[in-house]
Backbone as XML, in Angstrom:
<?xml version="1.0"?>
<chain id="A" units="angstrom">
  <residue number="1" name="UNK">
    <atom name="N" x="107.425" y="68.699" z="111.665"/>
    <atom name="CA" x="108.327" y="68.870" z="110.553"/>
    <atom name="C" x="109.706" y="68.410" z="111.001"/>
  </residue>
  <residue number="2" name="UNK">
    <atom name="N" x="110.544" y="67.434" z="110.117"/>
    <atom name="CA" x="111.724" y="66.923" z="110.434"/>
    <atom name="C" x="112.869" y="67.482" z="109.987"/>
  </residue>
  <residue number="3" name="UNK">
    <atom name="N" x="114.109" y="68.463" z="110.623"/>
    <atom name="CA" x="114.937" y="68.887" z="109.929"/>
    <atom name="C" x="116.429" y="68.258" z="110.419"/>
  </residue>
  <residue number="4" name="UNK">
    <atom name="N" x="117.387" y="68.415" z="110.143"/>
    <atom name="CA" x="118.360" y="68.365" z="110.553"/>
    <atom name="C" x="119.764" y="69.039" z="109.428"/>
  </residue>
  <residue number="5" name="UNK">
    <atom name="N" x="118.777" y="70.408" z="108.912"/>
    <atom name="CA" x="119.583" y="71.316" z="108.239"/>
    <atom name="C" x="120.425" y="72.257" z="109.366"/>
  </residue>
  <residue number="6" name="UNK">
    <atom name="N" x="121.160" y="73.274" z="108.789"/>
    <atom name="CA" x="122.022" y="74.069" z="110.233"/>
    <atom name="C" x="121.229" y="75.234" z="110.317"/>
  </residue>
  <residue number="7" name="UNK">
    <atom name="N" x="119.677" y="74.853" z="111.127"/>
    <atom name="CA" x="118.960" y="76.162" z="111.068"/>
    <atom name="C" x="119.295" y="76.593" z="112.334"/>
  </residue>
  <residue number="8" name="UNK">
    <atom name="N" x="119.429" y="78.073" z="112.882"/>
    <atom name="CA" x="120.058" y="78.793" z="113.560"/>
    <atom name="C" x="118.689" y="78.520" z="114.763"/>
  </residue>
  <residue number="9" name="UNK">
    <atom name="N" x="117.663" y="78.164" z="114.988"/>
    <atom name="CA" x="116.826" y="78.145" z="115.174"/>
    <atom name="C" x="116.667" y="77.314" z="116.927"/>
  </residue>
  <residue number="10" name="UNK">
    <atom name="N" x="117.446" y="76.203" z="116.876"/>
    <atom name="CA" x="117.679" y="75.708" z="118.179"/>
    <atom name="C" x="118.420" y="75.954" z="119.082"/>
  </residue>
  <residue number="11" name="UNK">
    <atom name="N" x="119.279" y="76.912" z="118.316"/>
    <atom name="CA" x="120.474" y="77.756" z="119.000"/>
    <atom name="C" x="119.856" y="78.591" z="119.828"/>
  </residue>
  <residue number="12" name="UNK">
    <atom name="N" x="119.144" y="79.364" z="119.234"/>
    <atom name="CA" x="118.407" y="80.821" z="119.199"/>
    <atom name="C" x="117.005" y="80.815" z="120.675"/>
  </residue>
  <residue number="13" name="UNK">
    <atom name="N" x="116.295" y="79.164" z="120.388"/>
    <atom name="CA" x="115.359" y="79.005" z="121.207"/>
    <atom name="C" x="115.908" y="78.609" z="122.598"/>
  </residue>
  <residue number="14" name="UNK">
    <atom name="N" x="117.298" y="77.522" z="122.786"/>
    <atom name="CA" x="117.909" y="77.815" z="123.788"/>
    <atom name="C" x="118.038" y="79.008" z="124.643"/>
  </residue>
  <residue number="15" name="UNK">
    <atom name="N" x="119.151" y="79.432" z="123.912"/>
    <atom name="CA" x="119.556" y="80.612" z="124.369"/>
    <atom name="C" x="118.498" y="81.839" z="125.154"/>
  </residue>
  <residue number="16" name="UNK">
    <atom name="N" x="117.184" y="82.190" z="124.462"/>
    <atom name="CA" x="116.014" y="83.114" z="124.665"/>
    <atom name="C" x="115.622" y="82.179" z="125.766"/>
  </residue>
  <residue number="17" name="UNK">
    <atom name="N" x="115.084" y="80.806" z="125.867"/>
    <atom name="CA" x="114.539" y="80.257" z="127.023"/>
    <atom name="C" x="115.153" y="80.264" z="128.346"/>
  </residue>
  <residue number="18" name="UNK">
    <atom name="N" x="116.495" y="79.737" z="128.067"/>
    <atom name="CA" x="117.431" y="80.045" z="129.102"/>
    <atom name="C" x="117.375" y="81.609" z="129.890"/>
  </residue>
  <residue number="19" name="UNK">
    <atom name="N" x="117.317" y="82.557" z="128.601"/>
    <atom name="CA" x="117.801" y="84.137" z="129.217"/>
    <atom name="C" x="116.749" y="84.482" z="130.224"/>
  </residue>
  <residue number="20" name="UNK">
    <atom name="N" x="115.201" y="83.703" z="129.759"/>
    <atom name="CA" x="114.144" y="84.113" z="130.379"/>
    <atom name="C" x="113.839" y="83.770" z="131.559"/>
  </residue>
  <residue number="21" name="UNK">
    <atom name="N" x="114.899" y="82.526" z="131.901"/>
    <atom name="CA" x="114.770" y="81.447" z="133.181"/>
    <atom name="C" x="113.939" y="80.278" z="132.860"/>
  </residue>
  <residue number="22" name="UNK">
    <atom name="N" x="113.609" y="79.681" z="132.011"/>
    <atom name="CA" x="112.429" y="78.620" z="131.828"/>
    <atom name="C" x="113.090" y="77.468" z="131.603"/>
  </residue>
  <residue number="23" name="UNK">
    <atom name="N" x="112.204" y="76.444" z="131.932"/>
    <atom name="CA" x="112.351" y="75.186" z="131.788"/>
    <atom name="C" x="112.302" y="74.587" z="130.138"/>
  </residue>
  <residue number="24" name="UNK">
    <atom name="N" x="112.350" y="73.628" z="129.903"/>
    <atom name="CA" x="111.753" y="73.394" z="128.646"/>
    <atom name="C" x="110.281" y="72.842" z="128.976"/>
  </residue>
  <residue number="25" name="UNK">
    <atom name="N" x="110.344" y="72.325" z="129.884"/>
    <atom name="CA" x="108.698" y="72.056" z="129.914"/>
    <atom name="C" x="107.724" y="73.795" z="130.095"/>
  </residue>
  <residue number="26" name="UNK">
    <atom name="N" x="108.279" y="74.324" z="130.566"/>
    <atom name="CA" x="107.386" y="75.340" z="131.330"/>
    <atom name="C" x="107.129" y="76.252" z="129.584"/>
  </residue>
  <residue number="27" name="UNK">
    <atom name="N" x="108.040" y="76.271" z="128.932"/>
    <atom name="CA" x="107.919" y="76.932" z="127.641"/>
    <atom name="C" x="107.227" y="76.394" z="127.319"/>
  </residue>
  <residue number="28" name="UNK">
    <atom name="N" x="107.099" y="74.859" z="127.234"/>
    <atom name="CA" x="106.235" y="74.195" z="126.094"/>
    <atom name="C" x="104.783" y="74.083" z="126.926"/>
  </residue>
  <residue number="29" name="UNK">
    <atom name="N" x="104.527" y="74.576" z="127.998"/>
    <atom name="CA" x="103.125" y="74.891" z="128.646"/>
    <atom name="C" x="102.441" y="76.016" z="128.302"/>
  </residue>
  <residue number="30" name="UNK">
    <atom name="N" x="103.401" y="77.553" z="128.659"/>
    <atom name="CA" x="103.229" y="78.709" z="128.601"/>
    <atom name="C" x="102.818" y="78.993" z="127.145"/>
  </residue>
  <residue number="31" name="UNK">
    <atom name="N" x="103.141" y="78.022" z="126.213"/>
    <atom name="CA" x="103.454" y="78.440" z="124.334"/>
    <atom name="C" x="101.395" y="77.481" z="124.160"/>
  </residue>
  <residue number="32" name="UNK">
    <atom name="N" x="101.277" y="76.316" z="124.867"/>
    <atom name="CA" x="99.632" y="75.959" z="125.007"/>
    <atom name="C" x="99.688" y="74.472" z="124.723"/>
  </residue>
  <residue number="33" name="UNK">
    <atom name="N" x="101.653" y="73.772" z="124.669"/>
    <atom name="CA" x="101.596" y="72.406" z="124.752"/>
    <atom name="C" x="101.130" y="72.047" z="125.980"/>
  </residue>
  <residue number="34" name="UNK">
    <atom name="N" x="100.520" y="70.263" z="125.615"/>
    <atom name="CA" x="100.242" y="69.867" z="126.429"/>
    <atom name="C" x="101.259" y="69.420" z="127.558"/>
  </residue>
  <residue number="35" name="UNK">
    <atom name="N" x="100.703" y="69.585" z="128.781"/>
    <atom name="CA" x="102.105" y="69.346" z="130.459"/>
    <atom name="C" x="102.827" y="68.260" z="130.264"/>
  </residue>
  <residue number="36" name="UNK">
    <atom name="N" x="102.428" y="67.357" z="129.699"/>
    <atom name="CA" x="102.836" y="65.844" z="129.212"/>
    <atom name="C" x="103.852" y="65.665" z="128.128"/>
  </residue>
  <residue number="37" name="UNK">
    <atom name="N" x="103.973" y="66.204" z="127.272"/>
    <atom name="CA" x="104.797" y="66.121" z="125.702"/>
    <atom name="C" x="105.086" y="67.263" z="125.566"/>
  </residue>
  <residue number="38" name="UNK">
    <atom name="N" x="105.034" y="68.564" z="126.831"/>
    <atom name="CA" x="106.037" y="69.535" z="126.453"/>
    <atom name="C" x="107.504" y="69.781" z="127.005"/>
  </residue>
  <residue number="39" name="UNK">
    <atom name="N" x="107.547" y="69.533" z="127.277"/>
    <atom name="CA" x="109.035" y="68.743" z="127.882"/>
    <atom name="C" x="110.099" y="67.985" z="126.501"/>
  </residue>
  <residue number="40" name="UNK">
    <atom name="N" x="109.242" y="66.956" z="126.127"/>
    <atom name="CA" x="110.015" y="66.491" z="125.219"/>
    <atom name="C" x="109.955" y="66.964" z="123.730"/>
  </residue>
  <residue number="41" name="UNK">
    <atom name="N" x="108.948" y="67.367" z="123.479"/>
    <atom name="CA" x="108.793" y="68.386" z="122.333"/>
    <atom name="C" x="109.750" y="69.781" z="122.133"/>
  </residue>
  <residue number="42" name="UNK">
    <atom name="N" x="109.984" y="70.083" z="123.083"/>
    <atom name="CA" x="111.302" y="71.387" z="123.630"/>
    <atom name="C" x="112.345" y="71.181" z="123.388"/>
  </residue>
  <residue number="43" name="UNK">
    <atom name="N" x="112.612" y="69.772" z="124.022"/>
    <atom name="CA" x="114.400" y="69.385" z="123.690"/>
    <atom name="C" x="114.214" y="68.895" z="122.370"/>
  </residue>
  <residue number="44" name="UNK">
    <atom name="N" x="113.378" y="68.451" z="121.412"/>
    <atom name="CA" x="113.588" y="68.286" z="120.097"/>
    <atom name="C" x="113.769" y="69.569" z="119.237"/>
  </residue>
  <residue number="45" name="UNK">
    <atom name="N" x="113.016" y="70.290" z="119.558"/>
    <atom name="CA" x="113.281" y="71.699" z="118.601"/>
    <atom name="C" x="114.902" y="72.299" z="119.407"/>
  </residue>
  <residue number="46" name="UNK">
    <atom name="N" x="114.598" y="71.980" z="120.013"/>
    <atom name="CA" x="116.622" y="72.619" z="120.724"/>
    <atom name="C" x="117.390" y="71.749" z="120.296"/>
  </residue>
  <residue number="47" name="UNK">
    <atom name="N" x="117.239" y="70.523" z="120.039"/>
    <atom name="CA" x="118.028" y="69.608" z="119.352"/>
    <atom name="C" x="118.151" y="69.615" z="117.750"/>
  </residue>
  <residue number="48" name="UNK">
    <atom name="N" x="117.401" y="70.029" z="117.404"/>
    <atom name="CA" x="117.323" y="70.295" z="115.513"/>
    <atom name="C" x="116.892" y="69.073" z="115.371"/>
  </residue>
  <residue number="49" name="UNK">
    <atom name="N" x="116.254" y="68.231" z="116.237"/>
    <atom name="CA" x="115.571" y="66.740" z="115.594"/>
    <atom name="C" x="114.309" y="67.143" z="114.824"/>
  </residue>
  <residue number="50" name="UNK">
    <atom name="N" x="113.528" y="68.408" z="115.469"/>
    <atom name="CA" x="112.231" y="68.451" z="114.798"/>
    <atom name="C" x="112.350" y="70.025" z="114.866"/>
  </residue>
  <residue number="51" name="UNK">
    <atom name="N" x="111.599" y="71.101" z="114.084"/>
    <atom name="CA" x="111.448" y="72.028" z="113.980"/>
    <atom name="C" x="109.611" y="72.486" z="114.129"/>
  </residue>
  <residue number="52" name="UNK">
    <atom name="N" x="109.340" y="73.650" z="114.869"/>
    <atom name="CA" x="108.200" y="73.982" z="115.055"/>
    <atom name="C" x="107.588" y="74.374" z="113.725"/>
  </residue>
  <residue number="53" name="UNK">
    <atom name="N" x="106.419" y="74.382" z="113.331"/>
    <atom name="CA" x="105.780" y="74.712" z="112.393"/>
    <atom name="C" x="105.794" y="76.751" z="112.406"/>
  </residue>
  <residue number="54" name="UNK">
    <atom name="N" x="105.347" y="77.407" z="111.779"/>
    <atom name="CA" x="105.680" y="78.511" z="112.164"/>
    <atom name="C" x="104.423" y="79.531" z="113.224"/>
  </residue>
  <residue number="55" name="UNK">
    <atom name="N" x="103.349" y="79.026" z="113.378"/>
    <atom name="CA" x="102.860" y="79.507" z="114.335"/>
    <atom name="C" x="103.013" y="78.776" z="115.468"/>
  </residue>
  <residue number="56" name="UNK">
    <atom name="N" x="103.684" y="77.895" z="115.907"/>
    <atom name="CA" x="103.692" y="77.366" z="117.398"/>
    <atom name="C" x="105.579" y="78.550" z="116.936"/>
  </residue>
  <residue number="57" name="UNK">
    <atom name="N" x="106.523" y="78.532" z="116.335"/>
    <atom name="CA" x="107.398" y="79.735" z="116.844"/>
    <atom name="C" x="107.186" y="81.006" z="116.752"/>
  </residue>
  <residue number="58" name="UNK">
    <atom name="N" x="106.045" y="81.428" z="116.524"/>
    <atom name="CA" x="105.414" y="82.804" z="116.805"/>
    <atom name="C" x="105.227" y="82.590" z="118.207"/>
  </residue>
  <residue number="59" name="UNK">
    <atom name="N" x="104.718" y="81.606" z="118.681"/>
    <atom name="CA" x="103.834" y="81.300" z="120.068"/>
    <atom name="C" x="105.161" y="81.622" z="120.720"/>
  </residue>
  <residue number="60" name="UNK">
    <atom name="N" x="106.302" y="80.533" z="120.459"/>
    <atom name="CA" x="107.521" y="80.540" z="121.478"/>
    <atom name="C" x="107.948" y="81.922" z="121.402"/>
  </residue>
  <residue number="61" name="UNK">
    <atom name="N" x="108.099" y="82.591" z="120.171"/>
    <atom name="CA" x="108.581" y="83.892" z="120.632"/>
    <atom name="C" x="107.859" y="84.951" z="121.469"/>
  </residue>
  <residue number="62" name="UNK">
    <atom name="N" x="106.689" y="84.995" z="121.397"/>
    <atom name="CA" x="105.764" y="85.779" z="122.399"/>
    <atom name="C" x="106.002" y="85.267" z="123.563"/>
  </residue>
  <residue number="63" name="UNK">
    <atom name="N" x="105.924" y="84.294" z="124.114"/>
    <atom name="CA" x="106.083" y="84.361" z="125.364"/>
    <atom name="C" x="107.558" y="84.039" z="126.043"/>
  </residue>
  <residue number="64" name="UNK">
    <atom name="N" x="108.822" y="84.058" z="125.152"/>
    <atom name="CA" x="110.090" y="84.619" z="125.482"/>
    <atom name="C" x="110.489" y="85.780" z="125.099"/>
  </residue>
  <residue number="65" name="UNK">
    <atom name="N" x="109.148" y="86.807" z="124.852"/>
    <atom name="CA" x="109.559" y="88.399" z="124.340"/>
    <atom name="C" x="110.464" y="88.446" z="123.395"/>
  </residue>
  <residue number="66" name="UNK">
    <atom name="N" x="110.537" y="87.712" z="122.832"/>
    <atom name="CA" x="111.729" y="87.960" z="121.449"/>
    <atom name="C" x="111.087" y="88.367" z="120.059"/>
  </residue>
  <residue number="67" name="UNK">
    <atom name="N" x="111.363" y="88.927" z="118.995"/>
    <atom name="CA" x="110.929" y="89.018" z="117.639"/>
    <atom name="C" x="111.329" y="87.579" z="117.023"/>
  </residue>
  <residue number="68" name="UNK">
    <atom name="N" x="110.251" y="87.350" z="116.422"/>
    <atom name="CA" x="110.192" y="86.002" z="115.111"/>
    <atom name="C" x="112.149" y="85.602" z="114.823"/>
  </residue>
  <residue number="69" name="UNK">
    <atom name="N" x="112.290" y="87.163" z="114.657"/>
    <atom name="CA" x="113.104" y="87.340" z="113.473"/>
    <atom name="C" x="114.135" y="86.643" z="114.279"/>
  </residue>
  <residue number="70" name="UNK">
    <atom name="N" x="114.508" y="86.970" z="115.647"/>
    <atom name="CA" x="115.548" y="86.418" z="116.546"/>
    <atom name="C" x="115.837" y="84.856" z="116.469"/>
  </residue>
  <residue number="71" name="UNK">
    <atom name="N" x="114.891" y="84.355" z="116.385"/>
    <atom name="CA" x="114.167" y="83.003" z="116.485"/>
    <atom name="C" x="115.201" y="82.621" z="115.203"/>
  </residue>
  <residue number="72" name="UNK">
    <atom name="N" x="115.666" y="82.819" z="114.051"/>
    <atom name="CA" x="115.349" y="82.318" z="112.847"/>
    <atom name="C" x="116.945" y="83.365" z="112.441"/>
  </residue>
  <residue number="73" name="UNK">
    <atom name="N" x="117.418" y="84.398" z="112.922"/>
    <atom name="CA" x="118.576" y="84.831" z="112.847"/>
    <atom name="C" x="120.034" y="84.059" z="112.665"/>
  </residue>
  <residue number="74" name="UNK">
    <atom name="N" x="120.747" y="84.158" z="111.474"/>
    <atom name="CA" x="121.737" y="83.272" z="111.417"/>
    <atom name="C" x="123.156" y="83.995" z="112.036"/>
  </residue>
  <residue number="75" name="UNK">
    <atom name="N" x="123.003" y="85.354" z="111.637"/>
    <atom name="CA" x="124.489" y="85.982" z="112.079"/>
    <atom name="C" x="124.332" y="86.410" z="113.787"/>
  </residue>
  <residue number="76" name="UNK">
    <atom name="N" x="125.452" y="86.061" z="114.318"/>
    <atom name="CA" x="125.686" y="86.568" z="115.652"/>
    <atom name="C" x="125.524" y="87.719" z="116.132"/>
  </residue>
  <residue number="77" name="UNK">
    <atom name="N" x="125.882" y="88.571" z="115.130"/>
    <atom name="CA" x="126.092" y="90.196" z="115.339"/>
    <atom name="C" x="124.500" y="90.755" z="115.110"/>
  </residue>
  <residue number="78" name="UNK">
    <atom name="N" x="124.019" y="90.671" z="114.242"/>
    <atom name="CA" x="122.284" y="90.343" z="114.103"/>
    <atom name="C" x="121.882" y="90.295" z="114.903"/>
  </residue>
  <residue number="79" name="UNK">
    <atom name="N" x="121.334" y="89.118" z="115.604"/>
    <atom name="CA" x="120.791" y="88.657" z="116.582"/>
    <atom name="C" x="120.799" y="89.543" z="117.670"/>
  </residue>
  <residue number="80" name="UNK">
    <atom name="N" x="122.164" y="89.792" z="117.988"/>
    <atom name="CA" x="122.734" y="90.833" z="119.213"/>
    <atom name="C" x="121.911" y="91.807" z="118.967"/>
  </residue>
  <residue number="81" name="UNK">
    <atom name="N" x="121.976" y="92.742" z="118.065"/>
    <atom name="CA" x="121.271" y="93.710" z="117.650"/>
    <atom name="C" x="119.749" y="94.315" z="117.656"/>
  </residue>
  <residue number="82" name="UNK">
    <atom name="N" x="119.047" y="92.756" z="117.457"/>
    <atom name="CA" x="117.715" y="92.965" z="117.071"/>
    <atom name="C" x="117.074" y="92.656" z="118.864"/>
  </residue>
  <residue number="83" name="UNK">
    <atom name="N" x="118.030" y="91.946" z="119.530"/>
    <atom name="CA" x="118.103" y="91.894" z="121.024"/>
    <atom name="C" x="118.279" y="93.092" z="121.830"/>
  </residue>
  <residue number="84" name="UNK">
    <atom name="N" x="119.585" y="93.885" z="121.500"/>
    <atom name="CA" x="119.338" y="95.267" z="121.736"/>
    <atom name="C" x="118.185" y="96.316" z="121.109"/>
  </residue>
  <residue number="85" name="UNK">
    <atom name="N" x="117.886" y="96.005" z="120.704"/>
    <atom name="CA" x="116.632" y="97.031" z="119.958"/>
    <atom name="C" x="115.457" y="96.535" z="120.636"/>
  </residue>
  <residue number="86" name="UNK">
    <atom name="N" x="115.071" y="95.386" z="121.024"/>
    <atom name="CA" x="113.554" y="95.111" z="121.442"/>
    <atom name="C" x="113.898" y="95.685" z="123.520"/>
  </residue>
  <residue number="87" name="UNK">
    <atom name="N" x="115.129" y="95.830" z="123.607"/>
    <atom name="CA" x="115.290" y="95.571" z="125.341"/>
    <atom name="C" x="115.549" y="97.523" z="125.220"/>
  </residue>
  <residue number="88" name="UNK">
    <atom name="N" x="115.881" y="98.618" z="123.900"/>
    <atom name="CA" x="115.556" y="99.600" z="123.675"/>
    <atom name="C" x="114.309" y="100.037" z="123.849"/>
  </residue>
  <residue number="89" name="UNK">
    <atom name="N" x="113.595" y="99.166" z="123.217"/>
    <atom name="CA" x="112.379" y="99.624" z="122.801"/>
    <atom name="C" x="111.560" y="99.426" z="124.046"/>
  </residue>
  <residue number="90" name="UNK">
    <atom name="N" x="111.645" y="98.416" z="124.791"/>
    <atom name="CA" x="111.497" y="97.787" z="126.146"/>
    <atom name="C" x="110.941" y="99.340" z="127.217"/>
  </residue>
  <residue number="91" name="UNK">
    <atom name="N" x="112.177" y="99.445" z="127.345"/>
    <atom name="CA" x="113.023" y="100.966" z="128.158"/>
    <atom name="C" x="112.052" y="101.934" z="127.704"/>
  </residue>
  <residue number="92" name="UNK">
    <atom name="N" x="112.289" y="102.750" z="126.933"/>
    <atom name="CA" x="111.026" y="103.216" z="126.141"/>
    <atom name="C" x="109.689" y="103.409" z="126.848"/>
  </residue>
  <residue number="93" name="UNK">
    <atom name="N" x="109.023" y="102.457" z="126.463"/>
    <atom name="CA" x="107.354" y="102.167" z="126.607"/>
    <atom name="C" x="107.631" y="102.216" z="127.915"/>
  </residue>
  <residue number="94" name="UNK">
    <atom name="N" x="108.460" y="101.398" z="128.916"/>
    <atom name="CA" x="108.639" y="101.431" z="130.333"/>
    <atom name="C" x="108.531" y="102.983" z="131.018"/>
  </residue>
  <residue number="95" name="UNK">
    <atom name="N" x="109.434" y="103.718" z="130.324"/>
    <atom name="CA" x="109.469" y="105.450" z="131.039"/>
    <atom name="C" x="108.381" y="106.152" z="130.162"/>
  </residue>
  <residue number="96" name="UNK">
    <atom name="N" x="107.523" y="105.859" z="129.381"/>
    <atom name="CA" x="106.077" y="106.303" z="129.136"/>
    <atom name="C" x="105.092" y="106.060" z="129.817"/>
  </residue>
  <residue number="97" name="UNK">
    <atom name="N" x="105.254" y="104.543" z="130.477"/>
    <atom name="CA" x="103.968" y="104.335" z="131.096"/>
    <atom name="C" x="104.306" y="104.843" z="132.809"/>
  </residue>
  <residue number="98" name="UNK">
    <atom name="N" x="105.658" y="105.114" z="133.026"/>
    <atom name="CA" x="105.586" y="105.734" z="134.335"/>
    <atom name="C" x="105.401" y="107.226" z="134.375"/>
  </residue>
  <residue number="99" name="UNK">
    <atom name="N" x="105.857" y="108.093" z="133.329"/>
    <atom name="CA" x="105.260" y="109.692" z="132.819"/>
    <atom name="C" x="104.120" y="109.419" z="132.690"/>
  </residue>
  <residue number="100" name="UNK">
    <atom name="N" x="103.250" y="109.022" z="132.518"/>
    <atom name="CA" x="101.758" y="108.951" z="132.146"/>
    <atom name="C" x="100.937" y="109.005" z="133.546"/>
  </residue>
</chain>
């Protein structure tokens, strides 16, 4: 899919890939692109040249632990938020499964 509207979307996939430490290739491996064209398939969706269909950005968000919603978030303050709430929620499940 070809966009070059101001979707918040390449911002967003940066930023989460970066936070996680990844490459752009290594995302576009880990997500089930092929080793070859994921590399350059990465910097297009970070570039707003092409946009993922919406289950390959389900894929990217699962394996940068983020919600959909982050992915696709336009306000700054948002984003922050729904970032603090999943790294809440994180914490959480973390001191349950060590009480257990």
């Amino acid at each position: 899919m070809k966009t070059n509207n101001e979707s918040p979307f390449p911002k967003r996939l940066k930023e989460a890939r970066k936070q996680k430490g990844l490459t752009q290739k290594q995302l576009g491996v880990l997500t089930g692109m092929d080793e070859f064209s994921a590399s350059a398939r990465m910097n297009q969706y970070e570039k707003g040249v092409h946009a993922p269909d919406f289950k390959t950005a389900k894929a990217l968000a699962s394996v940068l632990e983020v919600p959909t919603a982050f992915l696709f978030c336009e306000e700054e303050e948002l984003a922050n938020l729904i970032i603090k709430y999943v790294n809440r929620d994180n914490k959480i499940k973390n001191k349950r499964q060590v009480c257990s």
